[in-house]
C-alpha positions as CSV (number, residue, x, y, z in Angstrom):
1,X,4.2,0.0,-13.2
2,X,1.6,-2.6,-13.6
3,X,-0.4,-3.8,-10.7
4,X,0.7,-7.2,-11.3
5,X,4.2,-6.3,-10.8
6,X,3.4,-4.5,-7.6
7,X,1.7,-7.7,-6.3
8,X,5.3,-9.3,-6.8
9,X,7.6,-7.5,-5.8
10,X,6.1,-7.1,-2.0
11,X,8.1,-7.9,0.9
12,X,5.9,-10.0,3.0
13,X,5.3,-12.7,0.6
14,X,5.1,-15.0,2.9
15,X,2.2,-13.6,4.7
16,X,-0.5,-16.5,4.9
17,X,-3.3,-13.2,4.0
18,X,-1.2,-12.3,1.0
19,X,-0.9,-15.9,-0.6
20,X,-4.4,-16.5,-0.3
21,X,-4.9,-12.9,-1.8
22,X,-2.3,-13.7,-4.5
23,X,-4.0,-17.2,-5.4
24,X,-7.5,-15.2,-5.8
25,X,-6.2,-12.4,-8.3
26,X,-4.5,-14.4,-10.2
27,X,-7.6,-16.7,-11.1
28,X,-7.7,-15.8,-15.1
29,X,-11.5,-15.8,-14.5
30,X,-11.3,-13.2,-12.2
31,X,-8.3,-11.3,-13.6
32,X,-8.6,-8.5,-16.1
33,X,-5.7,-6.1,-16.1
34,X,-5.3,-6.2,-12.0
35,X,-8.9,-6.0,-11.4
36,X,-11.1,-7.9,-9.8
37,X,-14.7,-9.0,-10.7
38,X,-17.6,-11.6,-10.0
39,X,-18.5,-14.1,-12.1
40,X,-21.6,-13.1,-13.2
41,X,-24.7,-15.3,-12.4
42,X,-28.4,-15.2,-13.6
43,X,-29.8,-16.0,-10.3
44,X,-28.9,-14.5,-7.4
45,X,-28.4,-16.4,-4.0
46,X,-28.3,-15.2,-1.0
47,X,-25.0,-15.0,1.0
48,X,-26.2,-16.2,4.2
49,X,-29.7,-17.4,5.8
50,X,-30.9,-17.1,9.6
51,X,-32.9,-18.7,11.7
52,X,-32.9,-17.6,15.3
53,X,-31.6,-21.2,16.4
54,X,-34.7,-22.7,15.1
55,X,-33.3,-25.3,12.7
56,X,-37.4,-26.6,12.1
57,X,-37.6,-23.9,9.8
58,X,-37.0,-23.2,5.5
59,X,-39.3,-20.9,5.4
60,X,-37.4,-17.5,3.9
61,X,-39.8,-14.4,5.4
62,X,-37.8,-11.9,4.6
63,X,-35.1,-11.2,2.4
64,X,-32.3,-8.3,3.2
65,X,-29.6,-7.0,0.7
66,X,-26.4,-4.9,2.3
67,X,-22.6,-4.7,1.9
68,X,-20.8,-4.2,5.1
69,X,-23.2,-4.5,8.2
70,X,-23.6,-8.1,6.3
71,X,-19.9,-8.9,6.0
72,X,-19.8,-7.3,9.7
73,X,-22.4,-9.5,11.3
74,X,-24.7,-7.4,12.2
75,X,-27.3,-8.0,9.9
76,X,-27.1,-11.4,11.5
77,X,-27.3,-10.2,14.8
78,X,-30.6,-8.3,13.5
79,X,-31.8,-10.7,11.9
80,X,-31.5,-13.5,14.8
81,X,-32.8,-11.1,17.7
82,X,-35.8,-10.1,15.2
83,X,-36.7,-13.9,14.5
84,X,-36.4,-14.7,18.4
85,X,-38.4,-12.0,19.8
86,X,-41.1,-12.7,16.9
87,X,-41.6,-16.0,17.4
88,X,-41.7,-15.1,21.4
89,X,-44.6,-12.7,20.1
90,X,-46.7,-15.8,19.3
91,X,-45.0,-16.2,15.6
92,X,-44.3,-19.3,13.8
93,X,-40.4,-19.7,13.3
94,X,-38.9,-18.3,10.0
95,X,-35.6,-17.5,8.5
96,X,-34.2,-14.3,7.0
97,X,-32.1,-14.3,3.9
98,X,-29.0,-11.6,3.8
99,X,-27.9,-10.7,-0.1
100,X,-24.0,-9.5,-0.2
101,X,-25.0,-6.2,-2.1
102,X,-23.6,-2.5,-1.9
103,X,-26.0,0.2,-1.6
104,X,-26.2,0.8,-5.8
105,X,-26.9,-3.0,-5.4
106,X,-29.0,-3.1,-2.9
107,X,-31.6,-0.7,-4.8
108,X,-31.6,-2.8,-8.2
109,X,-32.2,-5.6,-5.8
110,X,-35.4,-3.7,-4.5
111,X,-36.1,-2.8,-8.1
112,X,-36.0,-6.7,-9.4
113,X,-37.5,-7.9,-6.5
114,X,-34.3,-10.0,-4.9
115,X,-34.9,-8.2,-1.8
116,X,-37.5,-6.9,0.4
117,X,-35.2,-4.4,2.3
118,X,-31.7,-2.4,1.1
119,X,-30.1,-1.1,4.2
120,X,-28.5,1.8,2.1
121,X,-26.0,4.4,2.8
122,X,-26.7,6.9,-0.2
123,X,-29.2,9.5,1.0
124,X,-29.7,11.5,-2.5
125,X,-29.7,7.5,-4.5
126,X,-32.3,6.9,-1.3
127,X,-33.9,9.7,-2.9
128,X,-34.7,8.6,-6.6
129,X,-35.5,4.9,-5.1
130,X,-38.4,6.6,-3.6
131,X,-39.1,9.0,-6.3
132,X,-39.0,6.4,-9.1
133,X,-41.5,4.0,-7.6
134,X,-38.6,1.4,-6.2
135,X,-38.9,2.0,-2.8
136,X,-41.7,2.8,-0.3
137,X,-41.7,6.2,1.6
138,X,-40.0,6.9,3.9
139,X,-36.9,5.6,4.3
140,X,-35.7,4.3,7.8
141,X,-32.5,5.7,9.4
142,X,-31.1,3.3,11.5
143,X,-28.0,3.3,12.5
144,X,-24.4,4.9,11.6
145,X,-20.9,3.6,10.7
146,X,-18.3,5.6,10.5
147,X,-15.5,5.8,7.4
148,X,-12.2,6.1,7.9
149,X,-8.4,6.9,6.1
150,X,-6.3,4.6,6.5
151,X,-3.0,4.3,5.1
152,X,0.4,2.5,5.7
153,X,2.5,3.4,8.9
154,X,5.7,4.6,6.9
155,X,2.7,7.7,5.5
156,X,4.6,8.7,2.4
157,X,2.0,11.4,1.9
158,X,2.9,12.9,4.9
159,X,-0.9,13.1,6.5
160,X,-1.6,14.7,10.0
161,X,-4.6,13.6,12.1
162,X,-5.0,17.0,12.8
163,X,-5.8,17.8,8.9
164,X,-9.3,18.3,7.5
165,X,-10.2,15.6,5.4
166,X,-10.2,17.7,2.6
167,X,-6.3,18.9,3.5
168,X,-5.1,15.1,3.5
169,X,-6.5,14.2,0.4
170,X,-5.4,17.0,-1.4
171,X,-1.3,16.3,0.5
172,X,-2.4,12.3,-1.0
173,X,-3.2,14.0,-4.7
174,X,-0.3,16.5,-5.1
175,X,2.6,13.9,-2.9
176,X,1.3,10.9,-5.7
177,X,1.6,13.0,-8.9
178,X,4.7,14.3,-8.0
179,X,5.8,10.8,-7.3
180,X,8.9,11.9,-5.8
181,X,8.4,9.6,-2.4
182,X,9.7,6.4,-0.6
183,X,7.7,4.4,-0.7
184,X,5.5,6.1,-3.5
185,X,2.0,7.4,-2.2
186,X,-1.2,5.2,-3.8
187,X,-4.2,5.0,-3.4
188,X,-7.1,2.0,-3.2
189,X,-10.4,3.1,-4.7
190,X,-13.3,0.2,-4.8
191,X,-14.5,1.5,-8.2
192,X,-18.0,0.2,-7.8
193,X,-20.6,2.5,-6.9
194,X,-20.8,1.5,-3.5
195,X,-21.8,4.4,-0.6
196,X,-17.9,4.2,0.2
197,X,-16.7,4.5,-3.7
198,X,-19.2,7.6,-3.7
199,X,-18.1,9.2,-0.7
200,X,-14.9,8.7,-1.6
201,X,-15.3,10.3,-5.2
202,X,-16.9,12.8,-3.0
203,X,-13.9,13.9,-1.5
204,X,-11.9,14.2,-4.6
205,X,-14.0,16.4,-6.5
206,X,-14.1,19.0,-3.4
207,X,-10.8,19.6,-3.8
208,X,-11.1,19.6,-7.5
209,X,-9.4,16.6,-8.7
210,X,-10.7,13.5,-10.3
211,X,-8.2,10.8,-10.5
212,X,-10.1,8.5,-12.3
213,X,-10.4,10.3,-15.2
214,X,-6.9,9.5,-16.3
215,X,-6.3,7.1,-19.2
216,X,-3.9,5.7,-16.4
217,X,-2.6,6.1,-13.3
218,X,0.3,5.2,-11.2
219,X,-0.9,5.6,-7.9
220,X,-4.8,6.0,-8.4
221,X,-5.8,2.2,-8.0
222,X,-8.9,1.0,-9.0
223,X,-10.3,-2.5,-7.4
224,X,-13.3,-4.0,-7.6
225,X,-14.3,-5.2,-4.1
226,X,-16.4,-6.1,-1.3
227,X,-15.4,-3.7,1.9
228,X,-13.4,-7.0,4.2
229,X,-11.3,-7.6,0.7
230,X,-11.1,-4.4,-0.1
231,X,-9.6,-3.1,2.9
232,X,-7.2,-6.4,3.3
233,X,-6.0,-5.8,-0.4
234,X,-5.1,-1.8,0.4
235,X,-3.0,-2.7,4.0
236,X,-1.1,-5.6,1.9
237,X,-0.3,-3.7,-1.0
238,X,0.5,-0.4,1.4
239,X,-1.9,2.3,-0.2
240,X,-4.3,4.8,1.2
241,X,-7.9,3.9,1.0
242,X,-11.6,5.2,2.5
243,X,-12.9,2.2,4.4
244,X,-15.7,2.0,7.5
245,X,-15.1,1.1,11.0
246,X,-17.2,-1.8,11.1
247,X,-15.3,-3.2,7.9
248,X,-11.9,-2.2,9.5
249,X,-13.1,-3.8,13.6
250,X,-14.3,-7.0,11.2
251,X,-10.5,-7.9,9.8
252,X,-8.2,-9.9,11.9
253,X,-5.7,-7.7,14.1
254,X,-2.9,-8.7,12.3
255,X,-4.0,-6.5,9.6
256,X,-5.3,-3.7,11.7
257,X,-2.0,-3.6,13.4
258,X,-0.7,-3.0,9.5
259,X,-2.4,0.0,8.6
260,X,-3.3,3.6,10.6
261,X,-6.3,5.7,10.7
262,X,-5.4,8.9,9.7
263,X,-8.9,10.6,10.1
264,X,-11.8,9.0,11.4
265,X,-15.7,9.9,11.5
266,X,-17.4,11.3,14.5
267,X,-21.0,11.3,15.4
268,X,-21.3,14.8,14.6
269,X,-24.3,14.6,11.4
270,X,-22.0,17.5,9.7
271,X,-19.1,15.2,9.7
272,X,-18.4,14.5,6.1
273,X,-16.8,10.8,7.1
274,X,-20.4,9.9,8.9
275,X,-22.0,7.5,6.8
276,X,-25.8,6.9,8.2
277,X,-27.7,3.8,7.0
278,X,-31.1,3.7,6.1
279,X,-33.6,0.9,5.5
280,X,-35.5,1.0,2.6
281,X,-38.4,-1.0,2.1
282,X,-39.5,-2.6,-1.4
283,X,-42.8,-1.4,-3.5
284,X,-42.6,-4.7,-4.6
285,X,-41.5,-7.1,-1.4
286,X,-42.2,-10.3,-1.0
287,X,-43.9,-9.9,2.5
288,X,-44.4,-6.3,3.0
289,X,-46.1,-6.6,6.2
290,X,-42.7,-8.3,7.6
291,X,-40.6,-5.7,6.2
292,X,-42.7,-3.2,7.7
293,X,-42.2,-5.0,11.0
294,X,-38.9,-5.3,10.7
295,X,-38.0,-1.7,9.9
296,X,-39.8,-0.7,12.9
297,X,-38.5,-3.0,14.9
298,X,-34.9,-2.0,13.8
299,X,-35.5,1.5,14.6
300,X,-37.4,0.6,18.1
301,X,-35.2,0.4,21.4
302,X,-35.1,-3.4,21.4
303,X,-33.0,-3.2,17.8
304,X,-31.4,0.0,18.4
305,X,-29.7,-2.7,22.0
306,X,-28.7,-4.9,18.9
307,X,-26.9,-2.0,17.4
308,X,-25.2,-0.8,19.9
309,X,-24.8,-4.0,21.5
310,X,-22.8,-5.5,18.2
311,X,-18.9,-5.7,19.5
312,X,-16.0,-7.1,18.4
313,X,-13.1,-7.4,20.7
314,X,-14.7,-5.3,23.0
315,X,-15.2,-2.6,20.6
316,X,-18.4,-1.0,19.4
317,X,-18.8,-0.9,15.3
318,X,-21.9,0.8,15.2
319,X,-23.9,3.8,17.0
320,X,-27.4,3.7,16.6
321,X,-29.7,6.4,14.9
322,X,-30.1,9.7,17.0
323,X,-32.3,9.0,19.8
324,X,-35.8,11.1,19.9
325,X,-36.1,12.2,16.4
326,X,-37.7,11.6,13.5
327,X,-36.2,8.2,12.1
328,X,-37.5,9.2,8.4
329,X,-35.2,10.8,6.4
330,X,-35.8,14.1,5.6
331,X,-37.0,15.4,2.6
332,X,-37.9,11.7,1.5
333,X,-41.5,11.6,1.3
């Protein structure tokens, strides 16, 4: 059944996150057979700028491209606690520009020079930046988030928290091509070459399946999204989907109390859900000796108090990078 028709026939029409949701999809500009996409623009403007609280200032020193630590707040968290204990350093007062990019974003954004620093989450794309000339070595790991399964309460795939990862998402596959369950089993992928769209692509070629290979699919749902609208667009329509905890601790509680984590990532750097961030730093930034600041900064104990400082409703979204080690990334040089 089309996506369209989905949209229609859900039961909570009436939900004040679904008509807004509704209105948006149904823009013909940004409609194309149930998917999603941006307008495209020639220049790119940055989502958000900070200043510390020192409204004096328009002067952009430093320019930061991410996805969901953006959408989170944390990079505005960084990016304030930076500009304060800067300017308490003797510095004049500046502002820091954060671009709305995922991590394949993020490194095109190094590349064209948009940004100055990608806070990435792709160690092996990390990799090439550096290799390729896009990025400086090394690259910075600085903190992790954490992704997560979630899916809708009634579970028609019949997933155990006590699975693997692997063991849910092959019940998810075989449950939604037999297509025998109610509700049917489906499945949110964001399609767009984020660190979570990889990860999650990832997991389905372990267990030797590649849903999105199909001419077309049933339950296999591909939309084109930022993690918050992502995530709000998977509890709504009641599918599955690979999300992060900050993303899923950034969305209202209504909606949290709407979808279930089925499997969620641990600290452990052999988990397979733990997604570490890195920052990479420009070959070509704008102020390098900033960005160099910053990135050391980030990774120093005053940032890493940021990091885990960074709540919402009491809850911690992010753990910082392992204490006492090496904060390059290995093999990156």
């Amino acid at each position: 059944m089309p996506y369209i028709a989905v949209y229609k026939q859900l039961p909570f029409e009436r939900d004040s996150y679904l008509k807004s949701f509704m209105r948006l999809i149904m823009r013909p500009s940004t409609m194309i057979h149930g998917l999603m996409f941006s307008a495209s623009v020639h220049a790119v403007k940055p989502a958000a700028v900070y200043n510390g609280g020192f409204n004096t200032t328009n002067n952009i020193a430093l320019r930061i491209g991410n996805g969901g630590a953006g959408q989170s707040g944390l990079i505005e968290a960084l990016a304030n606690a930076f500009i304060k204990g800067s300017v308490k350093n003797g510095s004049d007062p500046f502002e820091i520009a954060w671009y709305k990019s995922d991590t394949t974003q993020s490194i095109n954004y190094l590349k064209d020079d948009t940004v100055d620093i990608g806070i990435t989450y792709a160690p092996a794309a990390e990799q090439i930046a550096i290799k390729n000339g896009i990025a400086k070595s090394p690259a910075w790991y600085t903190f992790r988030d954490h992704f997560l399964l979630v899916g809708p309460p009634s579970n028609p795939a019949n997933l155990s928290e006590t699975q693997d990862i692997q063991t849910q998402f092959s019940n998810l596959y075989t449950t939604a091509e037999t297509g025998n369950t109610d509700p049917p089993v489906r499945f949110l992928s964001r399609y767009d070459k984020s660190a979570t769209n990889i990860k999650e692509s990832q997991l389905w070629i372990e267990i030797g399946q590649v849903p999105w290979a199909t001419a077309y699919s049933t339950w296999y749902h591909q939309y084109i999204a930022y993690p918050i609208q992502a995530l709000t667009a998977a509890i709504l329509l009641d599918e599955y989907t690979i999300t992060d905890r900050g993303t899923y601790l950034s969305i209202p509680t209504e909606l949290q109390s709407k979808t279930v984590i089925y499997k969620a990532a641990s600290d452990d750097a052999e988990d397979p859900l733990l997604n570490p961030a890195h920052i990479l730093i420009g070959v070509g930034a704008m102020n390098e000796e900033m960005a160099d600041r910053f990135a050391q900064w980030a990774i120093s104990d005053e940032g890493r108090e940021v990091i885990t400082g960074f709540k919402k409703n009491g809850q911690q979204l992010y753990t910082a990078a392992p204490a006492n080690k090496s904060a390059q990334l290995r093999g990156v040089e």
